[in-house]
C-alpha positions in Angstrom: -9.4 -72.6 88.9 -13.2 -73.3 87.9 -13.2 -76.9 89.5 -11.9 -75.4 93.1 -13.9 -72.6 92.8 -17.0 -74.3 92.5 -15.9 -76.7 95.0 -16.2 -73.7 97.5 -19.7 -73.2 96.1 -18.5 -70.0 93.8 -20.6 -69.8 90.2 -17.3 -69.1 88.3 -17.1 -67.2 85.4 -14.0 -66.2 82.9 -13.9 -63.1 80.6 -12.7 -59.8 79.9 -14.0 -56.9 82.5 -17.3 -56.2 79.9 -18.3 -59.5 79.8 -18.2 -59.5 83.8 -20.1 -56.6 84.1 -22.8 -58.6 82.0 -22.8 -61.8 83.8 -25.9 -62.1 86.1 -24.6 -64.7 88.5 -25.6 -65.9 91.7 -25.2 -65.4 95.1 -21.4 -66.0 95.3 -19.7 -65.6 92.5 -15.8 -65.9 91.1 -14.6 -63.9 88.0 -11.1 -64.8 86.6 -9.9 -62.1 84.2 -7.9 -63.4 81.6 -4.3 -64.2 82.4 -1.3 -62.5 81.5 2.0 -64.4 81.3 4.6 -62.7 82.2 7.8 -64.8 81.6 8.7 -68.4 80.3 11.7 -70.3 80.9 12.6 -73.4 78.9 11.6 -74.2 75.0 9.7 -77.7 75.4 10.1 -77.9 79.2 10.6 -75.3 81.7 8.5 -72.9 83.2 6.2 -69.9 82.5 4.6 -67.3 85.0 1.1 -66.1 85.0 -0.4 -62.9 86.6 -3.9 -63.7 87.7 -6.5 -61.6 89.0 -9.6 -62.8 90.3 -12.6 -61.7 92.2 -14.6 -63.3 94.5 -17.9 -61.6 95.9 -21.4 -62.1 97.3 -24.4 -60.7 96.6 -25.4 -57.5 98.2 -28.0 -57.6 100.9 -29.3 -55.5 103.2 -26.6 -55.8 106.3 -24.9 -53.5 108.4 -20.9 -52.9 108.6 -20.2 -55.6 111.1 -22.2 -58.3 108.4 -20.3 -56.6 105.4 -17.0 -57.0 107.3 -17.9 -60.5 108.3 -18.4 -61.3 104.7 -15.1 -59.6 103.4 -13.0 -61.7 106.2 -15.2 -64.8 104.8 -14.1 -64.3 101.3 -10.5 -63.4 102.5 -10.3 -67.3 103.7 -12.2 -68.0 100.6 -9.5 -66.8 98.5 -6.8 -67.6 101.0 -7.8 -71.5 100.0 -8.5 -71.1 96.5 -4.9 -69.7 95.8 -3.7 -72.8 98.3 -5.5 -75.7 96.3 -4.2 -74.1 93.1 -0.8 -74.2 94.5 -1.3 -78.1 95.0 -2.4 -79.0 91.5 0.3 -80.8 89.4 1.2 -78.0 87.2 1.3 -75.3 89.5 5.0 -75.0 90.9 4.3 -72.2 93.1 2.1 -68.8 93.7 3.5 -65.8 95.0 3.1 -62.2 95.4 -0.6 -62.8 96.7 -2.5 -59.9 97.1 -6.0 -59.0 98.6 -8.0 -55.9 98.5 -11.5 -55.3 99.9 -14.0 -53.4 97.3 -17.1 -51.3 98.2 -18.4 -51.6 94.6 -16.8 -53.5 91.4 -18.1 -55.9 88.3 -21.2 -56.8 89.9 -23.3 -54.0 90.3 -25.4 -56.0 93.1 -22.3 -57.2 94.8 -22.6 -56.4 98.5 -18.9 -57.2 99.5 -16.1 -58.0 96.7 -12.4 -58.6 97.0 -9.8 -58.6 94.2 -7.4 -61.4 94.5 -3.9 -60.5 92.6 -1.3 -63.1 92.3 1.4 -64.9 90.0 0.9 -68.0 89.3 4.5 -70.2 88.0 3.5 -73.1 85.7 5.5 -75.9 85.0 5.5 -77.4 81.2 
């Protein structure tokens, strides 16, 4: 998740909420709270499922509503991509139950537009 974040010029960051709320990152930033697995399947070789919850968001700046909902639809296809590329890495067998919402405020107290990013994530061992 932190290469293909970066790769879409995201400083990523990992951590419990607190530690978020901390982080003085830059102007676009991706926060992946820790994940929670939710089932496994196999003993040495199967498959185990991980809820993920990230959020993407951009510094705030001094726009109006038709910049802030520009930038929420930007980091809708942001997100739409990350969750894509991460579906196409080796161990990844498939995502599902993607979800996006659209946040006025959140962990960055400076973030202009932020978007939670909800999704589970099936792993193969």
């Amino acid at each position: 998740m932190s290469r293909i974040c970066r790769g879409h010029n995201y400083l990523f960051g990992t951590g419990t909420v607190q530690r978020a709320l901390c982080d003085k990152s830059g102007e676009a930033a991706a926060w992946l709270l820790p994940p929670t697995l939710c089932m496994v399947d196999g003993r040495r070789h199967g498959r185990a499922t991980y809820s993920l919850t990230l959020y993407l968001s951009r510094r705030r700046l001094r726009t109006d509503n038709t910049e802030a909902a520009s930038t929420a639809d930007s980091l809708q296809d942001d997100a739409l991509t990350i969750f894509s590329e991460l579906s196409q890495e080796p161990f990844a067998a498939l995502v599902a139950e993607l979800r996006i919402k659209t946040r006025s405020c959140g962990l960055r107290p400076d973030a202009g537009v932020e978007i939670v990013v909800t999704a589970d994530v099936e792993t193969i061992f």
